[in-house]
Backbone bond lengths (Angstrom), bond angles and torsions (degrees), N, CA, C in turn:
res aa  C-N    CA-C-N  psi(-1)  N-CA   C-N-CA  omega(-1)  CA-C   N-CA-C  phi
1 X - - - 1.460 - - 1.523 110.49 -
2 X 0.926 125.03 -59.22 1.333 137.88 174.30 1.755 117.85 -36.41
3 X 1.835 100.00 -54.24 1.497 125.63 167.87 1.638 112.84 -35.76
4 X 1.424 115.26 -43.72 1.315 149.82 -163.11 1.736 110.52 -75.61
5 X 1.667 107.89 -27.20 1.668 98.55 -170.22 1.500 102.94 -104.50
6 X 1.450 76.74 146.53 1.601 92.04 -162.26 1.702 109.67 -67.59
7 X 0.984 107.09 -7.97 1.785 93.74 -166.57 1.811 99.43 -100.82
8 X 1.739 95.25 110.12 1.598 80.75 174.59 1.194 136.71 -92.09
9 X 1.423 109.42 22.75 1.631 121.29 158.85 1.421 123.32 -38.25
10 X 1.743 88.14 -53.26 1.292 93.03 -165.41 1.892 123.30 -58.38
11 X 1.029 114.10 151.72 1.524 113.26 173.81 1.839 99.73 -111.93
12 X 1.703 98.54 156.36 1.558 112.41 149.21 1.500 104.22 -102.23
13 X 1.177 98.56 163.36 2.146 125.39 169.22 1.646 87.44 -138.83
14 X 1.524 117.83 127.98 1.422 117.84 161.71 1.473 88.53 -118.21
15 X 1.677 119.57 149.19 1.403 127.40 -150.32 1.755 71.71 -139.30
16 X 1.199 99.58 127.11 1.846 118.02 179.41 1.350 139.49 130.52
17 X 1.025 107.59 165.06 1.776 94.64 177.45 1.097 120.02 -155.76
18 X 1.211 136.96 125.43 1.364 139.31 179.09 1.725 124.64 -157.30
19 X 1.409 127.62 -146.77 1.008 103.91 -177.57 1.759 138.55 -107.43
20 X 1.375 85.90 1.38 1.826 98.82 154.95 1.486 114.57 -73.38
21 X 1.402 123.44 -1.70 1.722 86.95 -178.20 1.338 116.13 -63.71
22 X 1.446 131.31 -34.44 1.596 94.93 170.53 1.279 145.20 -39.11
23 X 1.036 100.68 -43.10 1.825 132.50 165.57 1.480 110.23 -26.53
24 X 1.814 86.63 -56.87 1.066 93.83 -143.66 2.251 100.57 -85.83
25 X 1.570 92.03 -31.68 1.191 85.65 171.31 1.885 137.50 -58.43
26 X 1.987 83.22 -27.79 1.444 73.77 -179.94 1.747 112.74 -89.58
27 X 1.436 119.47 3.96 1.578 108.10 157.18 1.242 127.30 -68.55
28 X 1.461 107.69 -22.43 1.392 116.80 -178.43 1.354 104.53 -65.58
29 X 1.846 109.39 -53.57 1.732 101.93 -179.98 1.036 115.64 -61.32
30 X 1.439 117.14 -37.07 1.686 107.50 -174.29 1.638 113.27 -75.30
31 X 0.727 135.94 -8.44 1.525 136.17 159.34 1.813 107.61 -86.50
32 X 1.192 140.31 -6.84 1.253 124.89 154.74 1.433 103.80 97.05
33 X 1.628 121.57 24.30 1.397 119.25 -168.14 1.139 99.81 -122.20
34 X 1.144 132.58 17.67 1.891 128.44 169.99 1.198 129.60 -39.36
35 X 1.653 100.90 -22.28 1.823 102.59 -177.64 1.327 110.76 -121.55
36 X 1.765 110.33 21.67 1.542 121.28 175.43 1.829 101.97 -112.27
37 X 1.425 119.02 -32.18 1.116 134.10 -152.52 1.565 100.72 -101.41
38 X 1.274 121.22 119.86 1.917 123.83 163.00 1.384 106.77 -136.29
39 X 1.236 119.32 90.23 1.188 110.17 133.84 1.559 142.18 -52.55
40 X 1.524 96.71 109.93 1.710 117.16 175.17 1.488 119.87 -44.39
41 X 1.522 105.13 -52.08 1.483 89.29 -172.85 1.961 101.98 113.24
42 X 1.123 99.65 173.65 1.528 98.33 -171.04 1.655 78.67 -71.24
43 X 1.743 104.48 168.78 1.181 136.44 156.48 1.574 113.28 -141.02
44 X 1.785 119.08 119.52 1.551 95.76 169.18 1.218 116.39 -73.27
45 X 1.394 123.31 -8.62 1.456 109.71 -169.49 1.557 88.74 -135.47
46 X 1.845 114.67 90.56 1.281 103.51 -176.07 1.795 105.49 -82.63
47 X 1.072 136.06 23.66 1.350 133.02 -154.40 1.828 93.82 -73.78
48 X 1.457 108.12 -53.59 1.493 127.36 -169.07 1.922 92.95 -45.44
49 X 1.476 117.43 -73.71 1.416 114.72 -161.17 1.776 102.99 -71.88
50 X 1.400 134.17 -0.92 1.214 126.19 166.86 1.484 110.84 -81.12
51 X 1.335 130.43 -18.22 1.258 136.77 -144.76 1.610 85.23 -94.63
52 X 1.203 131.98 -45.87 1.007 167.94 131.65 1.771 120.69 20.09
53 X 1.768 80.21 -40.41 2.007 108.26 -165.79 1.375 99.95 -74.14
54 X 1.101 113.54 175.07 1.392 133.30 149.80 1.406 128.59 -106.23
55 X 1.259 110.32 -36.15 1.452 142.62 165.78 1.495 129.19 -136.02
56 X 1.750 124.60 114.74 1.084 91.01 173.27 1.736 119.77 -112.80
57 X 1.334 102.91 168.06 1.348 114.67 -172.50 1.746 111.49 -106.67
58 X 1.181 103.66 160.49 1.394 133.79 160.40 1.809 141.54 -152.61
59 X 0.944 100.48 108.82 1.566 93.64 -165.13 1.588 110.41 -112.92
60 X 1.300 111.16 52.88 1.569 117.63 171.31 1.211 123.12 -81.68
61 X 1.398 115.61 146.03 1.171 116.09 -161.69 2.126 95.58 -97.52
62 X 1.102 103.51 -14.61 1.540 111.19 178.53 1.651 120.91 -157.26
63 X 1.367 105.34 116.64 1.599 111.31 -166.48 1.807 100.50 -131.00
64 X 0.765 112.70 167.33 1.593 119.72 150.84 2.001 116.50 -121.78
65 X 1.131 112.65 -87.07 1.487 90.97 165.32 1.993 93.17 -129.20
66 X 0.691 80.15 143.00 1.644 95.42 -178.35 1.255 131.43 -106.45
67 X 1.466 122.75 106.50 0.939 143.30 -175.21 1.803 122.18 -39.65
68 X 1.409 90.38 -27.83 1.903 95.43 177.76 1.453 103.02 -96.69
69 X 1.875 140.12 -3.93 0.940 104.46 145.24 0.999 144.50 -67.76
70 X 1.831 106.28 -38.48 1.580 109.25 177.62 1.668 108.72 -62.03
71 X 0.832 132.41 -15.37 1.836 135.68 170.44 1.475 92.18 -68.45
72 X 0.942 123.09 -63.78 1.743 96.57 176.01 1.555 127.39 -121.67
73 X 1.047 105.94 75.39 1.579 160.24 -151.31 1.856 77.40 -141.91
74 X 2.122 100.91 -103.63 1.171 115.15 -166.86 1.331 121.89 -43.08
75 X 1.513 120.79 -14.58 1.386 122.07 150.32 1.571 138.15 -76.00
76 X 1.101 94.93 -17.95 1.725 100.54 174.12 1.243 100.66 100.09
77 X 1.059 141.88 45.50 1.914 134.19 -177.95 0.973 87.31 -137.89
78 X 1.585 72.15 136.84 2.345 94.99 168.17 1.548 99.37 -56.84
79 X 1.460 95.46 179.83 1.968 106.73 177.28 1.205 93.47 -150.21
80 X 1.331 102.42 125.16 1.389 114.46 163.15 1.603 107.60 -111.88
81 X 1.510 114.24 116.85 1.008 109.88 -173.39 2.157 100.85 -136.03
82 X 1.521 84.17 178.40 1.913 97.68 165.77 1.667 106.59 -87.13
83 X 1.426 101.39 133.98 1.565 101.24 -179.74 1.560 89.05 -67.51
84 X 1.534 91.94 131.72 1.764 105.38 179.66 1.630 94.76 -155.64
85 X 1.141 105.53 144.10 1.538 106.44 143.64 2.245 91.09 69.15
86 X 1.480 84.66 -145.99 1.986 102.88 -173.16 1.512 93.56 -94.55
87 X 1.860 128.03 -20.31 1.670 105.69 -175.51 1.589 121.69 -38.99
88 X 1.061 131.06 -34.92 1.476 118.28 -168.84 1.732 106.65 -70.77
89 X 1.258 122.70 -47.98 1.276 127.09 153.60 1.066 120.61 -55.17
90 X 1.167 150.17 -62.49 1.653 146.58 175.00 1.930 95.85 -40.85
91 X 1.215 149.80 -75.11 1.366 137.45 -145.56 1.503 110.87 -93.48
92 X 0.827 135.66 164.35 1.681 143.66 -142.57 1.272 106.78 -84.21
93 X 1.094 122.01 143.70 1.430 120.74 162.68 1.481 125.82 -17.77
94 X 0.937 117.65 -75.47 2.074 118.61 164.61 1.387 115.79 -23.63
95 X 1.119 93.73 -47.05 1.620 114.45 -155.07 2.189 109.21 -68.83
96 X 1.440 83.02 -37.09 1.721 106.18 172.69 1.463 109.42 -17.17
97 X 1.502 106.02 -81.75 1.717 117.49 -177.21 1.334 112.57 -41.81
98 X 1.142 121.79 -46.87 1.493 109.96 174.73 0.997 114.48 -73.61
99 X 1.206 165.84 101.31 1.011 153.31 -60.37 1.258 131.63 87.04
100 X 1.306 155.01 69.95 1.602 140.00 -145.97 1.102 101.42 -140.95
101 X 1.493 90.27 161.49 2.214 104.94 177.39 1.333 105.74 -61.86
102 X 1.863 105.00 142.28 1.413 102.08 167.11 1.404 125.37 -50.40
103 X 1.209 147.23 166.52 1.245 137.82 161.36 1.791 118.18 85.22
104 X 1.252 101.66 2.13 1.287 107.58 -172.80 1.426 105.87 -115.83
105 X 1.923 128.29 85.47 1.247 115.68 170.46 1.714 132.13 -70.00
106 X 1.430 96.76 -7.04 1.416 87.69 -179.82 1.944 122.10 -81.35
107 X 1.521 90.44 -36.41 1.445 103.33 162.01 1.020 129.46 -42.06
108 X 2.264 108.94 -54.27 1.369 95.63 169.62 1.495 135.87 -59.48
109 X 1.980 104.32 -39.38 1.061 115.53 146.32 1.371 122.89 -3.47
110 X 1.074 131.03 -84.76 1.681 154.28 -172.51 1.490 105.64 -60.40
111 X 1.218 120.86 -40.60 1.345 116.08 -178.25 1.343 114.12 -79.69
112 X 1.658 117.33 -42.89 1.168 130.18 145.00 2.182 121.76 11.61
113 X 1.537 78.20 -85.38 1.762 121.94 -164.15 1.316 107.97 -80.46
114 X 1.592 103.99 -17.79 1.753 97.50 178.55 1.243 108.25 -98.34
115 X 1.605 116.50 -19.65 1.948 119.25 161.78 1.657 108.36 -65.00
116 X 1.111 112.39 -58.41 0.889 115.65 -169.48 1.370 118.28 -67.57
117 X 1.699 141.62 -19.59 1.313 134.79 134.77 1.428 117.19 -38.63
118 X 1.128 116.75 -33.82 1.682 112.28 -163.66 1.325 102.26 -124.22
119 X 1.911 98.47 116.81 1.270 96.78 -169.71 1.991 90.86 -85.57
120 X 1.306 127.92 -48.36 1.065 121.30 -156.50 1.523 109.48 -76.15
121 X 1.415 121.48 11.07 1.706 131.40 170.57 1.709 95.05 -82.08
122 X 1.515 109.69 -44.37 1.204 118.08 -146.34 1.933 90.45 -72.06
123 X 1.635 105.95 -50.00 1.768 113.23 -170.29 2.173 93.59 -71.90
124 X 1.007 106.00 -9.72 1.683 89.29 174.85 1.667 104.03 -88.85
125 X 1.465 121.22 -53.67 1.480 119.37 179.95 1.718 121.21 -60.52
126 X 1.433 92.91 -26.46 2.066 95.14 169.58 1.628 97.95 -62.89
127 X 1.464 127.86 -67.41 1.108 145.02 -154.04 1.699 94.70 -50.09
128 X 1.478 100.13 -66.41 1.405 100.21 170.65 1.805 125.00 -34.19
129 X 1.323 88.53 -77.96 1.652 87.77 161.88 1.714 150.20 -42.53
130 X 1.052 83.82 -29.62 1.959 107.31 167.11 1.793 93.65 -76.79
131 X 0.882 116.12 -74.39 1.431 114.03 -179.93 1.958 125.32 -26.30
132 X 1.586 84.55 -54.38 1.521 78.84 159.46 1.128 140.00 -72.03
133 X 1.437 105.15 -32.42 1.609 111.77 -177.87 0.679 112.95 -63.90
134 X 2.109 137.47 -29.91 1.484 127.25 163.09 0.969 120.54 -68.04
135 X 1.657 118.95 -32.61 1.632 113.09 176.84 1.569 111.33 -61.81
136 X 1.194 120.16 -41.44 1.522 115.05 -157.09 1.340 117.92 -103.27
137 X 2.061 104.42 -41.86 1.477 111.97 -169.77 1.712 97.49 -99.52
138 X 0.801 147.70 21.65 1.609 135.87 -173.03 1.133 98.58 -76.89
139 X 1.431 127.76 168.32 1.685 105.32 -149.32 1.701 83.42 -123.74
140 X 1.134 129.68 -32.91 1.315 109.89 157.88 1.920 147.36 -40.05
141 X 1.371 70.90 -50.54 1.496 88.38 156.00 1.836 117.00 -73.82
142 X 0.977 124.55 -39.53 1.831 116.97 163.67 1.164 109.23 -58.06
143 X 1.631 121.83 -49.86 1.271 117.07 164.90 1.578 131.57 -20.93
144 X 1.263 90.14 -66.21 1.783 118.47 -179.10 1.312 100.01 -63.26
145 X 1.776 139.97 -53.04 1.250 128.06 -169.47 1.258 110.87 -67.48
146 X 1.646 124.12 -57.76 1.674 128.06 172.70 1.564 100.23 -35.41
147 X 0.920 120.28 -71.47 1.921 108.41 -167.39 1.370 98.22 -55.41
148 X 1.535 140.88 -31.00 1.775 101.57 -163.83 1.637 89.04 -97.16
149 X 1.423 139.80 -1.36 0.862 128.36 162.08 1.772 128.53 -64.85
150 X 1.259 103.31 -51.16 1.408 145.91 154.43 1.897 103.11 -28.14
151 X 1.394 105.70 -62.06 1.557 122.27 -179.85 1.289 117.04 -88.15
152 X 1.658 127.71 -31.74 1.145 115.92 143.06 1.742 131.33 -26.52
153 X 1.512 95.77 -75.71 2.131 119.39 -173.92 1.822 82.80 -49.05
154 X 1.273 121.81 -65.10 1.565 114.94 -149.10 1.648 94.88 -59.68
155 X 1.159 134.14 -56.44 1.910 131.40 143.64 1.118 113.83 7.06
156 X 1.254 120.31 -80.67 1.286 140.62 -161.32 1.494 111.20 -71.99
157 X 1.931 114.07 -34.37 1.333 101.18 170.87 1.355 101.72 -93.47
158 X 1.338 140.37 23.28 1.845 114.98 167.80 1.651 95.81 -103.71
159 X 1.428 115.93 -8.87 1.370 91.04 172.24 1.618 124.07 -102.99
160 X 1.105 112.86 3.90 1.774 136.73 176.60 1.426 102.72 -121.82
161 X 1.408 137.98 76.53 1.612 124.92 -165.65 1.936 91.48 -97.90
162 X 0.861 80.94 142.43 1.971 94.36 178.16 1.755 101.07 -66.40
């Protein structure tokens, strides 16, 4: 998908490490993007090089809720990701459309190129998104919901005991 947008200004940073980077490096050469493409490398604290983004991406083919959206979520960047997992629910309303079927690079493609034309789509859907992530994902507040949920069920079984 990425291979696909026309503006070759643009650069990737992939922030991680594991055991496809060979893999992964030699798709990068064989698609001709060596001087668009840097992989970072692990980070324990990737917050600094996400802050960094303009857009962030994900192109998994299988997630449940994912910890590197809400990381940039808490940064304010759109996400363009593969509907996988809870992402379409986890990021803000705006944010929805971008969003695409797994398996579909041209889509992401497209969703891609239409954030990245618009810078002030891009600073309204971060804004959006930061917003939620304090309303919903702040971890204090999950904190606080799991226990009265948690203390609710244990409620509910001392007065119905099996």
């Amino acid at each position: 998908a990425f291979a696909r947008l026309a503006q070759s200004e643009v650069v990737m940073q992939i922030v991680g490490e594991g055991p496809e980077r060979a893999a992964l490096e030699e798709q990068i050469r064989t698609a001709g993007l060596g001087g668009r493409v840097t992989l970072l490398g692990h980070h324990a604290d990737p917050a600094p090089a996400i802050r960094r983004f303009d857009v962030f991406c994900l192109s998994s083919h299988s997630e449940q809720m994912p910890i590197a959206v809400l990381e940039a979520m808490a940064s304010g960047l759109p996400v363009v990701s593969t509907d996988v997992g809870d992402v379409k629910e986890m990021v803000g309303q705006a944010n929805r459309r971008f969003i695409v079927p797994p398996g579909d690079p041209g889509a992401y493609s497209c969703a891609l190129a239409a954030l990245l034309n618009d810078a002030a789509l891009r600073s309204v859907i971060g804004a959006e998104n930061r917003k939620r992530c304090e309303d919903i994902f702040e971890f204090g507040l999950m904190v606080r919901r799991h226990r009265e949920l948690y203390d609710r069920c244990m409620h509910l079984n001392r007065r119905y005991p099996g």
